[in-house]
C-alpha positions in Angstrom: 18.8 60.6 167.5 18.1 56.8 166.5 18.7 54.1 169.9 22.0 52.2 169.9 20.4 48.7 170.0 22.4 45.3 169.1 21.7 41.6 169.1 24.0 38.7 169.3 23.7 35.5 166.7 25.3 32.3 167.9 26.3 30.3 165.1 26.5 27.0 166.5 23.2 26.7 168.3 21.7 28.8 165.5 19.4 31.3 167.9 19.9 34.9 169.1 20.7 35.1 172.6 18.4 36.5 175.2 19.6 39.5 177.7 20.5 37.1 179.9 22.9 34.9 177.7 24.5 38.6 176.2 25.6 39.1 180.1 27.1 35.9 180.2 29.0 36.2 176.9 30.4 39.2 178.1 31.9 37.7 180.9 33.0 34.9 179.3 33.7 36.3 175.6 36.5 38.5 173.9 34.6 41.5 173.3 36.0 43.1 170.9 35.7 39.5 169.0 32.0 39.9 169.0 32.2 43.2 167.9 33.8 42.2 165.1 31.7 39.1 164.1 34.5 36.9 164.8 34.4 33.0 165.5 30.8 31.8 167.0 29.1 35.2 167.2 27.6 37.6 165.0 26.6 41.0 166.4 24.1 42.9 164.3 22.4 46.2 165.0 18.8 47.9 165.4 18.2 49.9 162.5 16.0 52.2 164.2 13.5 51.5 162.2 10.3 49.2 163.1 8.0 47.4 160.6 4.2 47.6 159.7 3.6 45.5 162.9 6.3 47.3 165.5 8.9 45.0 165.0 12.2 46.6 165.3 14.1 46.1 162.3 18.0 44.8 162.9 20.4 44.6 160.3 20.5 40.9 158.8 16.6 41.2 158.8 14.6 40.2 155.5 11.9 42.5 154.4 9.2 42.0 152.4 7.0 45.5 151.5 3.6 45.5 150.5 4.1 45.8 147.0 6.3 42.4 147.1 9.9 43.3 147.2 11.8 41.1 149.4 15.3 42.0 151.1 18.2 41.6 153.6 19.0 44.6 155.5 22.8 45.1 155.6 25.2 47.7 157.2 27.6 49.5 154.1 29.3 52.2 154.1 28.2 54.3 157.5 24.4 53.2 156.8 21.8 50.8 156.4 20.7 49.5 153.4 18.6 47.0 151.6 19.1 44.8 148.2 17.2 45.5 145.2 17.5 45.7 141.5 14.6 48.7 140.8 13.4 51.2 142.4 15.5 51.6 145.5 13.5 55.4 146.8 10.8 53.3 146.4 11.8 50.6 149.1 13.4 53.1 151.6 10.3 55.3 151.2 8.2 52.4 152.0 10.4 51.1 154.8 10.1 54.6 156.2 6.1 54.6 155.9 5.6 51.7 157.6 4.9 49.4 154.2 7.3 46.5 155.0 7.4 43.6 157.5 10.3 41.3 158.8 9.9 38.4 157.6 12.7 36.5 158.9 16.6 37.2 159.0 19.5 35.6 156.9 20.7 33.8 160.0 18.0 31.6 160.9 16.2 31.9 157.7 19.1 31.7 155.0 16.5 30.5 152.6 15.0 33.9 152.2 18.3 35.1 150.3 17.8 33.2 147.3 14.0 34.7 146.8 
């Protein structure tokens, strides 16, 4: 069973917030807002996969694997998946091997998407 893991964006300061400032939206936030990525939030989850390097990999993340495919990792239709134009197995079989690395995410690195 993969780990329930999520992590909260907030658009207007442009970081993820730390532990501490996901207890504080909590008490201060609509919940089910955030859950829905509504207004200044974005909530995105933990794949349950890591990288080449142990970094978990979260959905919005942007991948790069060995053999030079970058892309965004995105939530569609009950699972996660990545953008490519070839050779899809290829990517998720590398993902899965431990042959990619997070090399940013499309909310502090929006550049990455057009790559």
């Amino acid at each position: 069973m993969r780990e329930i893991k999520v992590k909260i964006f907030k658009k207007d300061l442009g970081v993820f917030l730390s532990d501490e400032g996901i207890n504080i939206l909590y008490l201060r936030e609509d919940l089910e807002a955030v859950s829905r990525n509504k207004g200044n939030y974005v909530l995105v989850q933990y794949t349950g996969l890591k990288d080449k390097n142990g970094k978990e990999i979260y959905e919005g993340d942007v991948i790069k694997t060995d053999d030079g495919h970058i892309s965004p990792v995105f939530y569609e239709e009950d699972c996660f998946c990545v953008k490519v134009c070839t050779n899809t197995e290829a990517l998720f079989t590398n993902i899965r091997r431990g042959m990619a690395e997070v090399i940013g995410n499309l909310y502090e690195n929006p550049e990455l998407c057009t790559k």
